[in-house]
N, CA, C and O of each residue as an XYZ file, in Angstrom:
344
protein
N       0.852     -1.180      0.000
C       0.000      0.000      0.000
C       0.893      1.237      0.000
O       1.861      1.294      0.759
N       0.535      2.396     -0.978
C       1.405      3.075     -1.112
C       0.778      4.714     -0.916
O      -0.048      5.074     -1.754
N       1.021      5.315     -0.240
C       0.589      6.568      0.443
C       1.778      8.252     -0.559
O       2.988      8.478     -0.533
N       0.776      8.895     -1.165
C       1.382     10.312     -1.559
C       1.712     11.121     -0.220
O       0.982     11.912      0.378
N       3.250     10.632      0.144
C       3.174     11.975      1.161
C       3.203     13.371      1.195
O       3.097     13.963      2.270
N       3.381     14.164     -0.231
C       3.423     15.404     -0.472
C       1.470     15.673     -0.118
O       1.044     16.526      0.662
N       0.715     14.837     -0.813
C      -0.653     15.148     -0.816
C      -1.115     14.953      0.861
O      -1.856     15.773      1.404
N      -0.674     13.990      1.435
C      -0.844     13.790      2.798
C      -0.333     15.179      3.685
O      -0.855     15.666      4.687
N       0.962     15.651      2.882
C       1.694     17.095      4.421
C       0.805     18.003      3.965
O       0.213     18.660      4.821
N       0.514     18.245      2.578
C      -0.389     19.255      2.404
C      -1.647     19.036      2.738
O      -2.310     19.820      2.060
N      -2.666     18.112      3.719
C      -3.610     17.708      3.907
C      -3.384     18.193      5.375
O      -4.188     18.927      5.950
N      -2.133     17.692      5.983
C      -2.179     17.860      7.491
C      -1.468     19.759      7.705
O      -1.519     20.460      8.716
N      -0.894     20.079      6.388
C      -0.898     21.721      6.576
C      -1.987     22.351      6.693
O      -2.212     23.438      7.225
N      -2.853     21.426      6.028
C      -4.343     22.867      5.594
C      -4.843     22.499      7.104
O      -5.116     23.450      7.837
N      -4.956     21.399      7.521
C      -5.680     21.209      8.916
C      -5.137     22.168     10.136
O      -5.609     23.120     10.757
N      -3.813     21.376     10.163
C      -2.727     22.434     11.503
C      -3.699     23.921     11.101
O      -4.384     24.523     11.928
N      -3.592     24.195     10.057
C      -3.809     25.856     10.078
C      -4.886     26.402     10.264
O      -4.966     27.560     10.674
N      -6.010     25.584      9.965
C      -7.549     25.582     10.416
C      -7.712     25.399     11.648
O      -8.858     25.780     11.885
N      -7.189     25.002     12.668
C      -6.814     24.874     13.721
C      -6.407     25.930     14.553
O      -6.974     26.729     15.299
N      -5.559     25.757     14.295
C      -4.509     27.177     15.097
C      -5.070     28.597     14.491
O      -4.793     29.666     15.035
N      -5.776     28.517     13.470
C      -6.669     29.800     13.261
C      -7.745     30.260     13.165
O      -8.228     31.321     12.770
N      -8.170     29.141     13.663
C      -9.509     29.215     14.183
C     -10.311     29.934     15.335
O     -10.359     29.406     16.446
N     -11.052     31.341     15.038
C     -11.439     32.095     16.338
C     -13.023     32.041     16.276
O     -13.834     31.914     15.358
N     -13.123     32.216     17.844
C     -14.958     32.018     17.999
C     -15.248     33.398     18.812
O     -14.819     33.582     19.951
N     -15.996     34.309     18.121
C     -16.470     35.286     19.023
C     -17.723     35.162     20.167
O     -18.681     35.786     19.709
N     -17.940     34.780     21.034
C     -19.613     34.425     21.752
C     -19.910     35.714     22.597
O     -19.361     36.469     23.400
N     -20.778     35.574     22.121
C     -21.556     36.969     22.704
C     -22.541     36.570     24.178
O     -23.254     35.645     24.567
N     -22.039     37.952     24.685
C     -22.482     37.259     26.481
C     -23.551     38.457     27.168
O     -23.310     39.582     26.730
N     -24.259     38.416     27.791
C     -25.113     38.977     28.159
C     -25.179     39.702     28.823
O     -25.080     39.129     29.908
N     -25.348     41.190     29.062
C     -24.830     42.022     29.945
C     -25.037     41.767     31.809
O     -24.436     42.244     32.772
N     -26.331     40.661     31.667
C     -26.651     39.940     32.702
C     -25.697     40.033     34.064
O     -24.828     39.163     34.014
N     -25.632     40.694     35.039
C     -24.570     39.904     36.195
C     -25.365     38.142     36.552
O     -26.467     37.603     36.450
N     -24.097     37.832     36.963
C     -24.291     36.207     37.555
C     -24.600     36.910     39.208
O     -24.054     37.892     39.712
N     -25.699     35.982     39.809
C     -25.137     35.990     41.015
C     -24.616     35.308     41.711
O     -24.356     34.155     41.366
N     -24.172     35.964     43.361
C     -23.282     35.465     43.796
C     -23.886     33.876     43.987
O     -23.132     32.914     43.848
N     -25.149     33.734     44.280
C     -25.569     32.341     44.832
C     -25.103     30.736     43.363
O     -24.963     29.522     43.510
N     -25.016     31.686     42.087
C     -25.040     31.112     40.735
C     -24.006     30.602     40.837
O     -23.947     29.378     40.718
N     -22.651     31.484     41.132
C     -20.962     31.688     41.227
C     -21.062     30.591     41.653
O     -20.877     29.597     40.951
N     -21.562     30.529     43.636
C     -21.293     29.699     44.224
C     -21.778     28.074     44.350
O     -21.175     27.148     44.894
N     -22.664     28.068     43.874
C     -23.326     26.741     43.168
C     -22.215     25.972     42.011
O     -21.974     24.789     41.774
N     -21.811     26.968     41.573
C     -21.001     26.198     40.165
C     -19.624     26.053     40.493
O     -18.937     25.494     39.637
N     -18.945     26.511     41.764
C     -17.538     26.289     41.840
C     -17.608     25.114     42.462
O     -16.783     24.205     42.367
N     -19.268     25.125     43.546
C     -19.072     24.154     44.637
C     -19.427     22.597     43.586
O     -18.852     21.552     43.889
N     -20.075     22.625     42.793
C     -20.262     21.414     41.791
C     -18.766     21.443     41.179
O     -18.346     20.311     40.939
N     -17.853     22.518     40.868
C     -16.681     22.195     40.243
C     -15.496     21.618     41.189
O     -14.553     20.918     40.820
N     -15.735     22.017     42.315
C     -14.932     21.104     43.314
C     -15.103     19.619     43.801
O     -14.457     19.016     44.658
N     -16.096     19.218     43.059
C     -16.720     17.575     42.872
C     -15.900     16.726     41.696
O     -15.689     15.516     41.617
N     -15.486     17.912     40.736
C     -14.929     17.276     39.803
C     -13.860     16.342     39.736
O     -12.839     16.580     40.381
N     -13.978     15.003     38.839
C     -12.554     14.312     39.366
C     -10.749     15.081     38.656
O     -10.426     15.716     37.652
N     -10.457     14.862     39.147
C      -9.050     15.178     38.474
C      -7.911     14.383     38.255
O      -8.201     13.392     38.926
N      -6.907     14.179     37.806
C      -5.717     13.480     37.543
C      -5.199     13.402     38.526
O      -4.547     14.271     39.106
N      -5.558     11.701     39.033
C      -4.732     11.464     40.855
C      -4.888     12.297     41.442
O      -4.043     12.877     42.124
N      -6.491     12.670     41.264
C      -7.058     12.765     42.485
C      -6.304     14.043     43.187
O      -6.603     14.242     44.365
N      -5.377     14.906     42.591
C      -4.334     16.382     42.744
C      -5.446     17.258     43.041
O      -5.047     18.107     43.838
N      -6.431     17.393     42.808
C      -7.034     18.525     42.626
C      -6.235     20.242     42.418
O      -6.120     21.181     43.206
N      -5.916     20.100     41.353
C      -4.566     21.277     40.904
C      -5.511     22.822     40.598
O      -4.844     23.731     40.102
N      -6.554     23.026     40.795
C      -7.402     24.147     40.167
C      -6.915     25.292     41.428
O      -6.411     24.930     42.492
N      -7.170     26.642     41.071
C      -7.240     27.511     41.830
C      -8.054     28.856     41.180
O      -7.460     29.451     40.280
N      -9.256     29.309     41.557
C      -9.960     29.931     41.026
C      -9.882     31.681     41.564
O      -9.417     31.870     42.687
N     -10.225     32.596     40.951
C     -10.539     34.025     41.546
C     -11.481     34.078     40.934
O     -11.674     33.442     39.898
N     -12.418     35.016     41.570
C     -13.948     35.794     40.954
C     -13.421     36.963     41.247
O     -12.984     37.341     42.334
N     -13.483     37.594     40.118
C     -13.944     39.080     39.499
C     -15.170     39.480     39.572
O     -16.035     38.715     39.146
N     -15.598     40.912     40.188
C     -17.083     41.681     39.931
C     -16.686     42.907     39.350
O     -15.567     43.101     38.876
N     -17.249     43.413     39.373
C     -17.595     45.123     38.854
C     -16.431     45.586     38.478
O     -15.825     44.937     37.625
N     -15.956     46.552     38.901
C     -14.673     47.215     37.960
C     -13.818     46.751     37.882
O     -13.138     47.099     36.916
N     -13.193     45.586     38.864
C     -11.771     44.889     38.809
C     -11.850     44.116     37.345
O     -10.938     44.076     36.519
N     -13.631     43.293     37.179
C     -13.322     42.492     36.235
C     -13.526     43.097     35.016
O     -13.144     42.449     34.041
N     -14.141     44.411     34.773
C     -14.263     45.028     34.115
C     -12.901     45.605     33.489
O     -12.775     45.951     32.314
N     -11.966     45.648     34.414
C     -10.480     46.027     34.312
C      -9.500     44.818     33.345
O      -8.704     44.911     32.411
N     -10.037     43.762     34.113
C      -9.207     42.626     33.839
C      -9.724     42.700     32.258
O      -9.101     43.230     31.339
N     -10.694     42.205     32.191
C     -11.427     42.159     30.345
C     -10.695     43.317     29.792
O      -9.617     43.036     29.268
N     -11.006     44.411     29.795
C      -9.887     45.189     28.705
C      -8.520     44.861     28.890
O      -7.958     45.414     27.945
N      -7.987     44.496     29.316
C      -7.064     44.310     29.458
C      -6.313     43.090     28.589
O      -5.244     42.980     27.988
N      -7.380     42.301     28.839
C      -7.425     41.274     28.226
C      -7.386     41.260     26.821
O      -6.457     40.805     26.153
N      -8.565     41.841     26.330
C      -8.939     41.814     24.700
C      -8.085     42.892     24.772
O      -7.183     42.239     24.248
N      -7.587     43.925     24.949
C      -6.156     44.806     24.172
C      -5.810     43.893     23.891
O      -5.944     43.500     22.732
N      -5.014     42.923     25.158
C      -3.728     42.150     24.448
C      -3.809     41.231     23.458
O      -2.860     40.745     22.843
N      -5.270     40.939     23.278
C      -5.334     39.564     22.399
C      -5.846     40.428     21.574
O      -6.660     39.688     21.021
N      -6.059     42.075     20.768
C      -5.931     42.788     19.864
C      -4.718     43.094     18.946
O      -4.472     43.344     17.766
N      -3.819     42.867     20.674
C      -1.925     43.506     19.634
C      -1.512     42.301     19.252
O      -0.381     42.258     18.768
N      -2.236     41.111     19.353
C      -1.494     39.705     18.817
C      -0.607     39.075     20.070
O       0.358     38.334     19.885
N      -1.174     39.560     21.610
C      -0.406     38.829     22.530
C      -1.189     37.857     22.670
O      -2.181     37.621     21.980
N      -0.559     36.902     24.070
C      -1.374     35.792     24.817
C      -2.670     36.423     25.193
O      -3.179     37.542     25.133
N      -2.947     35.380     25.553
C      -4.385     35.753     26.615
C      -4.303     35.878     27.861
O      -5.351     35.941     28.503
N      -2.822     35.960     28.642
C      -2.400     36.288     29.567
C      -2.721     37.621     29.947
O      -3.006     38.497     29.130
N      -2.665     37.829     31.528
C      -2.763     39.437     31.592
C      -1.741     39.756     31.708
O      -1.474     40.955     31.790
């Protein structure tokens, strides 16, 4: 059985790149969460299993202007072509 690998790298180029350039905008609701919502969903996320059982997560909640701070901050950087790091 005999395989074109030029047609194959150019198969797994077009993919890699569909991939790695692939962006999703989702649109979110000006809605606040509340706090009782927050806390319902971390306390179900601390149920979650994890890899040996490590439980490696560490979470912060953001409200009002801090997270409001953090988000621009955010989309600047992922405007100038940085991480999504802050």
């Amino acid at each position: 059985m005999s395989t074109n690998f030029q047609y194959q790298h150019a198969m797994d180029d077009d993919l890699l790149s569909s991939i790695a350039n692939r962006h999703c905008t989702r649109v979110f609701l000006k809605r606040p969460v509340s706090q009782e919502t927050i806390q319902a969903v971390l306390s179900a996320a601390a149920s979650a299993p994890s890899s040996q059982n490590n439980q490696p997560w560490q979470v912060t909640v953001l409200m009002g202007k801090s997270r409001d701070a953090l988000s621009a901050r955010l989309c600047a950087n992922f405007d100038q072509g940085g991480c999504t790091h802050p």
